[in-house]
Every structure is written in C-alpha cells, then in structure tokens.
N, C-alpha and C positions, 0 to 999 in steps of 0.2 A: 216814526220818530227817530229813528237807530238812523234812517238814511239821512235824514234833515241832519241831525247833528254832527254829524260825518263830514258833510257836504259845506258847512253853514259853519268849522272847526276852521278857527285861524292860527290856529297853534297859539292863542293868547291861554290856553289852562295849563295850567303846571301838571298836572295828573288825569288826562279826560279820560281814559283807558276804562275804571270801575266804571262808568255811567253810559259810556260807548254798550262795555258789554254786557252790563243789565240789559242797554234795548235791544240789543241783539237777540241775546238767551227770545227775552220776552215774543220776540218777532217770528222765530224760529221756532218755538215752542206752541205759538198760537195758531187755533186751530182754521186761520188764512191763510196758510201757508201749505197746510193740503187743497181748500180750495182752490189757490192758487194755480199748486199743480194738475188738478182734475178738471180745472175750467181750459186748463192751455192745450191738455188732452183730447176734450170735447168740444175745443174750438169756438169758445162762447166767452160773453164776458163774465169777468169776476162777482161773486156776490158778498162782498167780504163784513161782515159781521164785528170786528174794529177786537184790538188785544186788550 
C-alpha cells in the first residue's frame, strides 16, 4: 500500500506525509518484510502472508 500511494501521489494532498508514514511503519514492521529478506537469501520466491 506505502508503495502505491507513493507512486499513485500527484502532489494534489496538502499533507500526505501522516498516511505515507502509517504504511510505511506498517510495511516495515510486518512480519513480510523478514520474509522478504530470508526468501532473497534462499533464493526462492516470496511467501508473504499480507500486513
């Protein structure tokens, strides 16, 4: 979601910054983000389990 909104941001919000960094925290904090790392380790695809 963090990346869509990022990507998908025309500068039309006055303030997107709080909602940017909710999905961030969320994204980064969720536990795909170890998978992530341990599938790219092990050279396999991701199995990710959604924030």
């Amino acid at each position: 979601q963090h990346a869509k909104r990022v990507l998908n941001d025309d500068g039309a919000y006055d303030d997107p910054w709080p909602t940017h960094k909710e999905l961030f925290d969320r994204a980064w904090a969720s536990h795909d983000i170890i998978e992530a790392q341990v599938a790219r380790i092990e050279k396999r695809p991701p199995r990710f389990r959604g924030a």
